[in-house]
N, C-alpha and C positions, 0 to 999 in steps of 0.2 A: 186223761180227763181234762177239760178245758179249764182252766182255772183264770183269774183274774184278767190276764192280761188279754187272752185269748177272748174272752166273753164282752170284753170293752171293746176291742176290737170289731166282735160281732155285733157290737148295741151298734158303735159308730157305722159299720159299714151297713147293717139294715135301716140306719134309721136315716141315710141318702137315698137309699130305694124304694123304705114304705111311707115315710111323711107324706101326709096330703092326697093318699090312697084310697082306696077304697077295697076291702076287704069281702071278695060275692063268693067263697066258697069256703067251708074249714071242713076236712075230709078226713076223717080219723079212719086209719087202716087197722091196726091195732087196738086193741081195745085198751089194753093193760098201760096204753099212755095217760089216758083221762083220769087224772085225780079228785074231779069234781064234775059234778052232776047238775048243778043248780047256782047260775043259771047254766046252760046247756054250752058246749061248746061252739055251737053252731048258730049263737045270740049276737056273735062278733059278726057276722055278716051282714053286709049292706052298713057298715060303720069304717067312716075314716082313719086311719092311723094316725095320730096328733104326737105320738114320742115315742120315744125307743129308751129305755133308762136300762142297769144294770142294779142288780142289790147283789153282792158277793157273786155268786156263781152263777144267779138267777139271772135269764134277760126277760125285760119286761115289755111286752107291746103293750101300748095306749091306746084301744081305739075307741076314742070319743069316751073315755070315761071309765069301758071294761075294759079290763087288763086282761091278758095272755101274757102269762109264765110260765117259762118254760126252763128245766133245768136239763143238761144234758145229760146230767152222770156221766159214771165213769166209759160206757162207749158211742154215747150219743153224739150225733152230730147236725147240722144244718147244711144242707144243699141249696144254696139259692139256683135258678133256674130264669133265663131272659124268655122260654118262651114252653108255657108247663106244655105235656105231652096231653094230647085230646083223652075224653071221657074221664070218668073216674076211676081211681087207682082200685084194681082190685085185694082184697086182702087175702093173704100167704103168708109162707115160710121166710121171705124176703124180708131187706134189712127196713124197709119205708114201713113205717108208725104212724104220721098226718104228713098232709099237704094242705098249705093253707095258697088260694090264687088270687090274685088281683085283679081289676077290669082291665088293665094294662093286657093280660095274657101272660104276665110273668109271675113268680109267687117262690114260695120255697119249699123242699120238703125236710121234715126232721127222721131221719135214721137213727138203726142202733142196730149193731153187730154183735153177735153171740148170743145165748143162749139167756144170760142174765136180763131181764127187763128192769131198764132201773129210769129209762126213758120217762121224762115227769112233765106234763101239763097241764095247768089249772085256771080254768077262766073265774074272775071274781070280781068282786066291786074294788075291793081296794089290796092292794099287794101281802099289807099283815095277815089279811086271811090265809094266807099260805105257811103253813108252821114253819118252815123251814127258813124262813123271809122276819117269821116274828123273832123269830130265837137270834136273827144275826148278831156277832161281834160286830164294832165300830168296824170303818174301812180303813184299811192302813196305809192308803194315800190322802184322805179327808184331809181337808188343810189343818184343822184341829185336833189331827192326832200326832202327837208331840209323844218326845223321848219320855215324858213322867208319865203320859196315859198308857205308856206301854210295859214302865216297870210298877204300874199300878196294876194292871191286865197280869200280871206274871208274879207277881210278891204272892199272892195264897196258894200257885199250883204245884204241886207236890209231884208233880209228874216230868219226863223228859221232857225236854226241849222242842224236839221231833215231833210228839203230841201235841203238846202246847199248840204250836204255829197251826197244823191242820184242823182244829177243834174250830168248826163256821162261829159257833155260840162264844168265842174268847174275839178274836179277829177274822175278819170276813174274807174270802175268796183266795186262802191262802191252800194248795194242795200239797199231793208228795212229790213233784217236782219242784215247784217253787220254794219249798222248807229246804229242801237238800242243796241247792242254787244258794237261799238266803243264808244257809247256816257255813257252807263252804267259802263267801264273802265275807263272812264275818268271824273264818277262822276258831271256830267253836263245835264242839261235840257234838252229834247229835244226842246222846245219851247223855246229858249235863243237864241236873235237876235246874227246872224253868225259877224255882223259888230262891236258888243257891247264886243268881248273878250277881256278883257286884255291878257299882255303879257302872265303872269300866265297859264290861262286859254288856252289861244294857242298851250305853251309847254308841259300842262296836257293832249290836243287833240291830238298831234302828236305823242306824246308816245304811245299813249292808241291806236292810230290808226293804226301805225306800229307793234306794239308789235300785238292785236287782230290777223291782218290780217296775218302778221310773221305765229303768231303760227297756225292761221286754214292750212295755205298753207301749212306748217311744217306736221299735222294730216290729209291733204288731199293729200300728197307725196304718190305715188305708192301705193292709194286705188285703187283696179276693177273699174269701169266707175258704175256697176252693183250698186254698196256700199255706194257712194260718196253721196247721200242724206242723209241717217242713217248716217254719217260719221258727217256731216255736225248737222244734227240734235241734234248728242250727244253731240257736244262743246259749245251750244249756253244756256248762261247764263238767259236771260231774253227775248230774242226773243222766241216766241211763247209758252211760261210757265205761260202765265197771268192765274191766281189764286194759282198758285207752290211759294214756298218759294225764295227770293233770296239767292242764295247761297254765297253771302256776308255778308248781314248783318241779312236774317232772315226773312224779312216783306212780304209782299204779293207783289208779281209783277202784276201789274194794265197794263190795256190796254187801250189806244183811239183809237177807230171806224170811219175811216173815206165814202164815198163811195164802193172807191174801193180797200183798203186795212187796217194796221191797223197799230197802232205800241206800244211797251211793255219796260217797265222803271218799274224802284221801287222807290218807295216814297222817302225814305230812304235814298240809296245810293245817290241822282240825284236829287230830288226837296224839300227838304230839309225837308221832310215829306208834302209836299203839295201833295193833289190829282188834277190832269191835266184834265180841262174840256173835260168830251167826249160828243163832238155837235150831235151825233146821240142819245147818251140818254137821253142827254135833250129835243131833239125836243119829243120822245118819252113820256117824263114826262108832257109836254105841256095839 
């Protein structure tokens, strides 16, 4: 799933290609991408693109006033394209959702892989109409998010650490890669109650959270839209390397299996060499 660093990246690199555009086609293939009806999605055409913004995981087009947002979810993606392919897309079993074209001849299409449709677009007057956009956490690069908005953010949560960070409604744009990245920086459990840190502990999280996300954002600056996976994939320490060495201290990077996702810590650096129950192997060993 594209998370923060990735989706800035996507604002910045759309918003060198769509500013100052003009917007003559929005081609929904899918149906089940349109989360909104009124106004239509097809009210964006013949309107200039004027911005590109991001709100946590959301990117935002500007044209001329209506916004288009679009959320990737977990397998969505954007293809930009220098020169779209003649007529309109027809709709199938294929991974293309919309294509929005420009008078240029060039435009982009959004995909989504698999069976899950979680692919989200919603044209509106103003971005809060998007629930998902009302409910945000603050941003955790905002220049006014400081070490005490963060252990104010964290002093009521009764819950892991691990939930904490991906909760959009606590802090914005933060996924299960980037928590497993920010919690292995900062040397901390992921299973270590959010409400239990000391001071310490808070200012080791903030560091580690700013600094991580700083630098993907920093390594995902002016990557192609095309790249920005690979891009993403080669910075990541202990996200998705369980059986790979850490490349801090050396030991095996371990994973817990949940439903429907997973998450990856080293012993070592982060539970003080304790291995972290995974509930799906155990039920397994039953």
């Amino acid at each position: 799933m594209p998370e923060l660093p990735e989706v800035a990246a996507l604002a910045d690199f759309l918003g060198g290609r769509l500013i100052d555009h003009d917007i003559v086609r929005v081609l929904p293939v899918a149906v089940s991408v349109l989360k909104t009806y009124d106004p239509p999605v097809t009210a964006l055409e013949g309107r200039a693109v004027t911005a590109v913004r991001r709100h946590g995981k959301f990117l935002d087009l500007d044209a001329d006033g209506l916004h288009m947002i679009v959320h990737l979810a977990r397998a969505g993606w954007l293809q930009w394209r220098d020169r779209l392919p003649d007529g309109a897309p027809r709709p199938g079993r294929g991974p293309l959702a919309l294509r929005v074209a420009l008078e240029t001849g060039e435009g982009f299409d959004l995909t989504e892989q698999g069976t899950q449709k979680r692919l989200a677009v919603y044209a509106v007057r103003d971005p809060a109409e998007v629930p998902g956009i009302a409910r945000l956490g603050p941003d955790p690069l905002a220049a006014d998010f400081d070490e005490r908005r963060l252990a104010e953010l964290l002093a009521g949560e009764r819950r892991q650490i691990k939930g904490a960070l991906r909760d959009q409604s606590l802090i914005a744009g933060i996924g299960n890669a980037y928590s497993d990245e920010i919690l292995h920086a900062a040397k901390m459990s992921p299973y270590k109650l959010a409400a239990r840190l000391g001071d310490e502990e808070v200012r080791g999280l903030y560091e580690a959270m700013r600094a991580t996300l700083g630098e993907a954002v920093e390594r995902a600056g002016g990557v192609a839209a095309g790249r920005l996976k690979a891009e993403k994939k080669s910075g990541l320490r202990v996200h998705g390397r369980a059986g790979l060495p850490c490349p801090v201290c050396g030991d095996t990077v371990r994973e817990v299996s949940f439903s429907d996702s997973a998450l990856q810590y080293c012993p070592t650096c982060q539970t003080g060499g304790k291995l972290l129950a995974d509930r799906r192997m155990s039920r397994l060993l039953k």
